[in-house]
N, C-alpha and C positions, 0 to 999 in steps of 0.2 A: 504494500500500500504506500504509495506516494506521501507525503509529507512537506509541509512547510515549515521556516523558521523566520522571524522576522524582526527587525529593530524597527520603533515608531519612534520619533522623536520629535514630541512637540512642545511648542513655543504658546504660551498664557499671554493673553492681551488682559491688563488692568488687574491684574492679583497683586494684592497686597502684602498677603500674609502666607505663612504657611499652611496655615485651617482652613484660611480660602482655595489655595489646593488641594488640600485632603480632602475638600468636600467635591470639587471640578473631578478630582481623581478617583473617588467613591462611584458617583455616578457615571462616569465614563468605562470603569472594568466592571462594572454591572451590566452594562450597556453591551458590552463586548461579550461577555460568557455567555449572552443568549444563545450565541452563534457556532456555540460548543467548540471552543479553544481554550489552551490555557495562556496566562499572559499575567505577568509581572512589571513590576517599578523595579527596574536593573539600578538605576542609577539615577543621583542628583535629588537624589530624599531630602538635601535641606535649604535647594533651589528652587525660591518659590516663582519661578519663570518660566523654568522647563520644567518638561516631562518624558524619562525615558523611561520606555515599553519595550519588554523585550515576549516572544510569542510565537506559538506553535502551533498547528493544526494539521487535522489527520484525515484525508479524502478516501472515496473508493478508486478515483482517477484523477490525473492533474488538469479536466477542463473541469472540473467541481470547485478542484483547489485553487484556481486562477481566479475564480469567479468570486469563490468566498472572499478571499483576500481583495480583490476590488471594492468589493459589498463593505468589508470591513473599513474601507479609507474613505467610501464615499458617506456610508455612517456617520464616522466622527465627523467629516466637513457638513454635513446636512443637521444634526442631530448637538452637535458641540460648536457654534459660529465663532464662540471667546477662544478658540485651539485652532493655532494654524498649523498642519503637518507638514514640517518641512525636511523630514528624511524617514524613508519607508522602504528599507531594504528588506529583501524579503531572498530568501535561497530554498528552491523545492527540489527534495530527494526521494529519488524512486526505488 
């Protein structure tokens, strides 16, 4: 079964605080695990600017797994307008 691996890496328009992240960040890996993935805060836990994601997902074939992953970027830009994604590297293994 095919597989993806992915870094997200987004940039907070107007956060203040840390809490103000934790909350953008709450609902945003809520938002994501509908879509049955897993996905972490790798890094910058005490940047309250960014946001790095690190994430996997697991298809029956990779036009599933292409597709998911588009779904998943076009999400956060539709669904989170304060988060602009400006790195979304993604690596699928078969």
């Amino acid at each position: 079964m095919p597989y993806a691996y992915s870094k997200l890496k987004l940039k907070i328009d107007r956060c203040e605080s840390l809490k103000e992240k934790r909350s953008i960040l709450s609902a945003l890996l809520t938002s994501l695990k509908k879509y049955n993935l897993s996905v972490i805060e790798k890094a910058n836990q005490d940047n309250h600017h960014l946001i790095e994601l690190e994430m996997t997902m697991v298809r029956s074939n990779t036009v599933l797994l292409e597709q998911d992953l588009q779904l998943v970027s076009d999400v956060i830009e539709r669904d989170f307008p304060n988060l602009d994604l400006f790195v979304f590297e993604k690596e699928i293994y078969l």
